[in-house]
C-alpha positions in Angstrom: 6.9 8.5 -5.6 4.8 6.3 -4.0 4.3 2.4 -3.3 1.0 1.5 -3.0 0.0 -1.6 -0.2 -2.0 -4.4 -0.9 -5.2 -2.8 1.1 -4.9 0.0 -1.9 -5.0 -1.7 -4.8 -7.5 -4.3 -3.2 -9.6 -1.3 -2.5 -11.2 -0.2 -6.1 -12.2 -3.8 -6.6 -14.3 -3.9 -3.8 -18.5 -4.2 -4.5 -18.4 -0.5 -2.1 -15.1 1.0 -2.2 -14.2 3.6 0.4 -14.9 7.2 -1.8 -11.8 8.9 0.3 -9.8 6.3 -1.6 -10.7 6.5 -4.9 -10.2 10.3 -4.2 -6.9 9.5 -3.1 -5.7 7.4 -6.2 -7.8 10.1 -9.0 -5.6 12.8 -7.6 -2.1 10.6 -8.0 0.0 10.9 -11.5 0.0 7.4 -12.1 3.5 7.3 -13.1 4.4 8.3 -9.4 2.4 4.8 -8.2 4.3 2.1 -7.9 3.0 -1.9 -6.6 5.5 -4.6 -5.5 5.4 -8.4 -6.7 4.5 -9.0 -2.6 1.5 -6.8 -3.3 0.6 -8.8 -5.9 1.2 -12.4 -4.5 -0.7 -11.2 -1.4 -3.5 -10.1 -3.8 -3.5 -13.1 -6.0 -3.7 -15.4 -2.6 -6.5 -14.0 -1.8 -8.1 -14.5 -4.4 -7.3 -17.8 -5.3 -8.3 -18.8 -1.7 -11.8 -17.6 -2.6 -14.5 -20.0 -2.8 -14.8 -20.7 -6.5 -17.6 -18.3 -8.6 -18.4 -15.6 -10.2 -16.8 -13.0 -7.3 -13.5 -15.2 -8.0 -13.4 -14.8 -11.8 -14.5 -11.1 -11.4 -11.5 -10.3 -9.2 -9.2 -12.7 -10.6 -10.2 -10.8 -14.2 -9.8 -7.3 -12.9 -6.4 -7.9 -11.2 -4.8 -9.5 -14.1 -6.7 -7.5 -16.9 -7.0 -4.0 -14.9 -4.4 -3.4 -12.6 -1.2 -5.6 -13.7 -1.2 -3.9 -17.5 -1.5 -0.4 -15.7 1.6 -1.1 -13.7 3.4 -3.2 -16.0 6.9 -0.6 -16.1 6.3 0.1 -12.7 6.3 -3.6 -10.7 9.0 -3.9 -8.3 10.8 -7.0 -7.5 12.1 -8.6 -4.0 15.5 -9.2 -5.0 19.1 -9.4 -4.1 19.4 -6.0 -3.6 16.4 -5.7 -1.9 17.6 -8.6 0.7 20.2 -5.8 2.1 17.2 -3.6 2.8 15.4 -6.1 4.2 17.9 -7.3 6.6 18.8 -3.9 8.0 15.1 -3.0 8.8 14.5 -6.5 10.5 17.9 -5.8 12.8 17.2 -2.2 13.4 13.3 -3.7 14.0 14.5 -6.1 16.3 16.8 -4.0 18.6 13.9 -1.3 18.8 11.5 -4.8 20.0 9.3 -3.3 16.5 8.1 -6.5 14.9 6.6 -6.3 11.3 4.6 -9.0 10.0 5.8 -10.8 7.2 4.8 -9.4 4.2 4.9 -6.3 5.3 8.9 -6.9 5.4 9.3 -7.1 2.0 7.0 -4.5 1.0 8.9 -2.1 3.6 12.4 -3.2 2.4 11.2 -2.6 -1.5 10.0 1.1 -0.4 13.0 1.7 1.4 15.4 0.4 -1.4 13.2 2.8 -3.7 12.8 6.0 -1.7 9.1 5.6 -1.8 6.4 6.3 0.6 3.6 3.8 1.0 0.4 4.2 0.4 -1.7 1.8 3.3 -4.6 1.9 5.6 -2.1 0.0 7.7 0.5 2.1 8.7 2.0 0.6 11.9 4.3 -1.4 10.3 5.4 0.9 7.5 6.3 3.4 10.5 8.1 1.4 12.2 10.6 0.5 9.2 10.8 4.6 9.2 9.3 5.0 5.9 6.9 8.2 5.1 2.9 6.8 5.1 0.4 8.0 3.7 -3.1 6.5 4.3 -5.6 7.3 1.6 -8.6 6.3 4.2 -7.8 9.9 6.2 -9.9 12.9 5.0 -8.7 16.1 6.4 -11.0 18.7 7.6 -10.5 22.2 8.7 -11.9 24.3 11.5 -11.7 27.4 12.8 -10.5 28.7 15.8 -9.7 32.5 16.5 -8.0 33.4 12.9 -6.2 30.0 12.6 -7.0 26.7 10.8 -6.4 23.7 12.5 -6.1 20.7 10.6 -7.9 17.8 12.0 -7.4 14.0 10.8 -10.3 11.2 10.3 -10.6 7.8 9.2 -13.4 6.5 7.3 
C-alpha cells in the first residue's frame, strides 16, 4: 500500500512527463495507491496560483475530472487521529535536529497512521519521519561483474 506525493500525481499532468514515472504508476494495482487531502490542497494551490488560461482550466479539469474520481474510496484525511501521528514524528524530528517542511508533515503523519510507503521524488523528508520511499523517478539497471549482478540506481 502506497501514498502517493504531490510530485506524483502532479507528474502525468505535465505537457512531458518523466516515462520512468508513468512506468512506475502502469505497473501499481490502483487499489494499493492512495493520495492524501494535503496532496490535493498542495495540488489545487498550485494551480489556482496559475496565471489564468487555458493551462489553468486544462489542469484544473484533469485534477478534478481525472484524478479525484479515480481516488475517490481511497482519499485520506488529516484528522484527529492523524494529529497523534503527527505530533510524535515532529518530537522524534525535533530531538534528532530532522526538520520536515510543512506539508510534508502531514503527508508523513497520514502515511505513518496508514502503514503506507510514499511514493515521491522527494524523499528526504519522508526518510526522516522513518517511513519506507519509494521514488518512481529511479530506474534500476544491472551490470555484470564476474558472475554477479549488481544493481545500480539512477534518477532521471
Amino acid at each position: 500500500m502506497i501514498l502517493i506525493d504531490t510530485n506524483v500525481i502532479s507528474e502525468p499532468l505535465k505537457p512531458a512527463p518523466y516515462a520512468a514515472v508513468l512506468t512506475w504508476l502502469d505497473a501499481q494495482a490502483i487499489e494499493t495507491l492512495f493520495i492524501s487531502a494535503i496532496s490535493i490542497a498542495e495540488r489545487r494551490f498550485g494551480i489556482a496560483s496559475m496565471p489564468r488560461g487555458k493551462r489553468q482550466m486544462i489542469l484544473h479539469g484533469r485534477l478534478e475530472d481525472e484524478v479525484l474520481p479515480i481516488f475517490e474510496k481511497r482519499i485520506l484525511p488529516f484528522n484527529v487521529g492523524t494529529s497523534q501521528f503527527y505530533a510524535n514524528l515532529m518530537a522524534s524530528g525535533r530531538a534528532s535536529g530532522k526538520v520536515i517542511g510543512k506539508a510534508d508533515r502531514y503527508t508523513a503523519a497520514t502515511a505513518a497512521e496508514h502503514d503506507l510507503a510514499v511514493a515521491t521524488r522527494d524523499a528526504s523528508p519522508f526518510e526522516a519521519a522513518g517511513l519506507r520511499v519509494i521514488n518512481p523517478w529511479a530506474t534500476w539497471t544491472f551490470k555484470i561483474t564476474g558472475l554477479e549482478f549488481e544493481p545500480h540506481q539512477s534518477v532521471g
